[in-house]
C-alpha positions as CSV (number, residue, x, y, z in Angstrom):
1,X,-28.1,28.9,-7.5
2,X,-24.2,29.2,-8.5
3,X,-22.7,25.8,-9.0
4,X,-19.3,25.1,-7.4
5,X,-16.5,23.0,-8.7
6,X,-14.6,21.2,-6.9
7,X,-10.9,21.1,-7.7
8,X,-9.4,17.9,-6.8
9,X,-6.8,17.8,-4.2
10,X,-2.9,17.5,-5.9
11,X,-2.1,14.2,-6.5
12,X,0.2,12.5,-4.2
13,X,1.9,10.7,-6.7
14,X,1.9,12.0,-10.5
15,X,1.2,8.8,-12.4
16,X,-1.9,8.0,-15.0
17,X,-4.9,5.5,-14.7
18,X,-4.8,3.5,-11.5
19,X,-1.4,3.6,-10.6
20,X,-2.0,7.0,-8.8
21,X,-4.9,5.0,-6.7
22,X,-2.8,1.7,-6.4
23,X,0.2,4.3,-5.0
24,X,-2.0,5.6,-2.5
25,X,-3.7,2.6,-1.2
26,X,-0.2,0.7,-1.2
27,X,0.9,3.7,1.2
28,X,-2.2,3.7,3.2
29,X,-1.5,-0.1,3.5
30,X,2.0,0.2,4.6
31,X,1.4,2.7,7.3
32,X,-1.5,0.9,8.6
33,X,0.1,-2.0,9.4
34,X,3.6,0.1,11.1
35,X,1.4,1.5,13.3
36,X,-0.4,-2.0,14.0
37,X,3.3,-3.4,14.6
38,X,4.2,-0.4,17.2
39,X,0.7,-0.7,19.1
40,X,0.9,-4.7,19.8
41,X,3.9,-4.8,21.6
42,X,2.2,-2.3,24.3
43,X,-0.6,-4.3,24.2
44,X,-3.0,-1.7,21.9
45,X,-5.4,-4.0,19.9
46,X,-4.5,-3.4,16.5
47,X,-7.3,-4.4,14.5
48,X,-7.9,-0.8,14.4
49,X,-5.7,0.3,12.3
50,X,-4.9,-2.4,9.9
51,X,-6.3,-1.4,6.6
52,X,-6.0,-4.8,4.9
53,X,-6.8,-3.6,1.3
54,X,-4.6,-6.1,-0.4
55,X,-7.2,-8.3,-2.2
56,X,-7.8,-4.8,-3.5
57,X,-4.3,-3.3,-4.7
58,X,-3.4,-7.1,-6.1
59,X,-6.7,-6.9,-8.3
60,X,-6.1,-3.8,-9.4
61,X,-2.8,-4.6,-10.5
62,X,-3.8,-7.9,-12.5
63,X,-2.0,-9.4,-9.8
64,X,-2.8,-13.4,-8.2
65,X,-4.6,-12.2,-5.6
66,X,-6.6,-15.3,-5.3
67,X,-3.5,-17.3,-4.7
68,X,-2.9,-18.1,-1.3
69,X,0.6,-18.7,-2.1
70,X,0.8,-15.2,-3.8
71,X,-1.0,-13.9,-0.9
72,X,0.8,-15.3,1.7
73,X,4.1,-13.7,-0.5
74,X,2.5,-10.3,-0.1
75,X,1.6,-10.1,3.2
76,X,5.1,-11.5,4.4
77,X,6.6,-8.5,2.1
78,X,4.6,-6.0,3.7
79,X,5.3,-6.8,7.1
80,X,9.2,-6.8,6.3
81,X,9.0,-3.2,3.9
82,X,6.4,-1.6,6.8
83,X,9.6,-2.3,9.4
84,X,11.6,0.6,7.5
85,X,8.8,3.1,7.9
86,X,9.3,6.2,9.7
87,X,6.2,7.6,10.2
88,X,7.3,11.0,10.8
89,X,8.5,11.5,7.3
90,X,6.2,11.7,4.6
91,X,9.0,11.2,1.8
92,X,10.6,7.8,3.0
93,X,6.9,6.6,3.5
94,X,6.1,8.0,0.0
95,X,9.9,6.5,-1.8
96,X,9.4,2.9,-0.1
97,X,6.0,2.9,-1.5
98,X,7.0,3.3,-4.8
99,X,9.8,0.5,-3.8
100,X,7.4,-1.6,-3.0
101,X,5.4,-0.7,-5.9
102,X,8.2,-1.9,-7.7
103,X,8.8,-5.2,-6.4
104,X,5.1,-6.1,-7.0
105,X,5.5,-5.1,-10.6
106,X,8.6,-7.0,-10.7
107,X,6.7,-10.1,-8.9
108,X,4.0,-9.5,-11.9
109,X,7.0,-9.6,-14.3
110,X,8.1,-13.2,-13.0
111,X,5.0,-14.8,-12.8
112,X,4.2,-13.9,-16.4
113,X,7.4,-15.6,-17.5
């Protein structure tokens, strides 16, 4: 039996170590909750399609995500930066991600200090 090997998919992002997977499940994230903000206005329950993975993305970044404060931060940032999503382009969903990216590394930054 002739083994196959799987080649992994390109990369969405071209970053090292977890960033590549933080990118990804910060995007997932974002879009989730756009389309959970254009489905409850027309009365869509939107449980659906809200991912909620950011106990996850804050861990992974060595970020408070225990802080209720913190938390409460994020989730009022994500609601605002998922507002500028147009989900028919894949490269302002991909640049605001790495935006947002940003500002959490930047929040990281401040909280060190």
């Amino acid at each position: 039996m002739k083994k196959t090997v799987l080649n992994r998919p390109p990369s969405l992002f071209s970053f090292s170590g977890n960033i590549d997977i933080v990118l990804f499940l910060l995007q997932v994230e974002i879009k989730g909750v756009r389309v959970s903000q254009l489905c409850t206005p027309i009365g869509i329950n939107s449980d659906f399609f809200y991912p909620n993975l950011g106990t996850l993305i804050l861990s992974l970044m060595d970020l408070p995500y225990r802080s209720e404060t913190f938390m409460n931060w994020y989730e009022k940032k994500l609601h605002q930066w998922s507002q500028k999503v147009d989900l028919e382009n894949k490269n302002n969903l991909a640049e605001l991600t790495l935006d947002f990216y940003h500002l959490l590394k930047k929040s990281k930054k401040s909280i060190q200090n």
